[in-house]
Every structure is written in C-alpha cells, then in structure tokens.
C-alpha positions in Angstrom: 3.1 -0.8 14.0 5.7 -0.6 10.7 5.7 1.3 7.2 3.0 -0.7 6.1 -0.4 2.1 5.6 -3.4 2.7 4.4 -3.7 5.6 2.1 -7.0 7.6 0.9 -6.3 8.7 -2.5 -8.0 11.8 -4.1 -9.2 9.4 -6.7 -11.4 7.5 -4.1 -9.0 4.5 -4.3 -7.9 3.0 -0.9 -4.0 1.5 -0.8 -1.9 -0.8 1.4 1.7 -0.3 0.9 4.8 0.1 2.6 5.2 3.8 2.8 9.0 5.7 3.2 9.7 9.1 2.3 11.2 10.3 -0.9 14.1 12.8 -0.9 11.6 15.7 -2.2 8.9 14.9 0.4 6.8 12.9 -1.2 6.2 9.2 -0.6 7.3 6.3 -2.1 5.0 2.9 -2.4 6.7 0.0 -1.9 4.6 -3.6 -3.6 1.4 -1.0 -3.0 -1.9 -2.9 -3.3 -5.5 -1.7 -3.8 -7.9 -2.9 -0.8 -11.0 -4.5 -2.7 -14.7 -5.6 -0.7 -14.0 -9.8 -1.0 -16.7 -12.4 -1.5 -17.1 -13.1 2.1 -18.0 -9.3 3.1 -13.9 -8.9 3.9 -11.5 -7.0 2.6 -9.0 -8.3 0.1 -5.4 -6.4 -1.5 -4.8 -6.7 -5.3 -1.5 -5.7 -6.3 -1.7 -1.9 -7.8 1.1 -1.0 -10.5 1.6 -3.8 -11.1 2.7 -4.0 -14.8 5.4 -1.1 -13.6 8.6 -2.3 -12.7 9.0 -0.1 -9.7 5.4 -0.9 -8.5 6.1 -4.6 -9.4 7.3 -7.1 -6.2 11.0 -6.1 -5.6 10.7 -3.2 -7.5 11.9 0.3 -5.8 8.6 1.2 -5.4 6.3 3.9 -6.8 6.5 7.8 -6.4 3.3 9.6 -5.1 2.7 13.2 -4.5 1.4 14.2 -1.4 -0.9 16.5 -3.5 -2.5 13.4 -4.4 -3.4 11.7 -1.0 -6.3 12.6 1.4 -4.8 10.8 4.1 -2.4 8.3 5.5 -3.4 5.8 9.0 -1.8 2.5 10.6 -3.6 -0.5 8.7 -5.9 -2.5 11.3 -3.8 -5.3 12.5 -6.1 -7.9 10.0 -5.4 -5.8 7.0 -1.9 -5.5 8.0 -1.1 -9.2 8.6 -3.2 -10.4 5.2 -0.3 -7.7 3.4 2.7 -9.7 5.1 1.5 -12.8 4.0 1.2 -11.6 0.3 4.5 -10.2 0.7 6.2 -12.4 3.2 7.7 -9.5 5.2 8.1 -11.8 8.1 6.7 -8.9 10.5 3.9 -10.6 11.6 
C-alpha cells in the first residue's frame, strides 16, 4: 500500500499516520491522526499533536519509541483513502 499505518499504542489510542523510520530506530509520524468511532457507526481521523509544530500539517513529523507501540498494520483501503483526502497526498 504506502507509509500510511495504523498503529496500536500502549496507551489504547489507535493512529493513522505516515510512518518512516528515524535514524535511532524509532519511527517518525508524519500529520498523525487519532481514528475516532463517527456518528454514522464509521470511523473518523482527528488530527493528533496537533498544537506541536512537528505534529502540525507540514511539520517534520513526531518521534515515537517503539517501546511505546503494540503494533503497526496496512490501514484498510477506506481508512486509508479518508487520510489522503484530509491530507491531499494525491495517492489515492
């Protein structure tokens, strides 16, 4: 598919973000977003980190430890389209 995954956090929280390694082996989160239930019984992103600047849009993105993550999977195609439009990636 791309860079764009889902990621378990220990914290319970469930992420969409593009993902890309960090020199040190951890990962870095590029315009990550928080996958929340919507109104309709769907799933909808809201942006996470927001009010950083590297988790902002255009930002260099956010620095996660591995330690941190349960795991990391391919977003289902629907998930993964609704994040290109939100961040007009062009990749769909």
């Amino acid at each position: 598919m791309s860079n764009v995954k889902v990621l378990k956090m220990l914290t319970g929280e469930d992420l969409l973000s593009e993902v890309k390694d960090s020199d040190d082996g951890n990962l870095i989160l590029k315009n990550p977003c928080m996958m929340v239930p919507g109104q309709d019984g769907g799933i909808g992103i809201a942006p996470w980190a927001f009010m950083t600047k590297d988790g902002s849009p255009g930002g260099d993105g956010v620095v996660i430890k591995n330690e941190h993550i349960m795991f990391v999977a391919d977003a289902q195609e629907e998930i993964y389209n609704q994040y290109n439009e939100q961040f007009g990636s062009g990749l769909v």
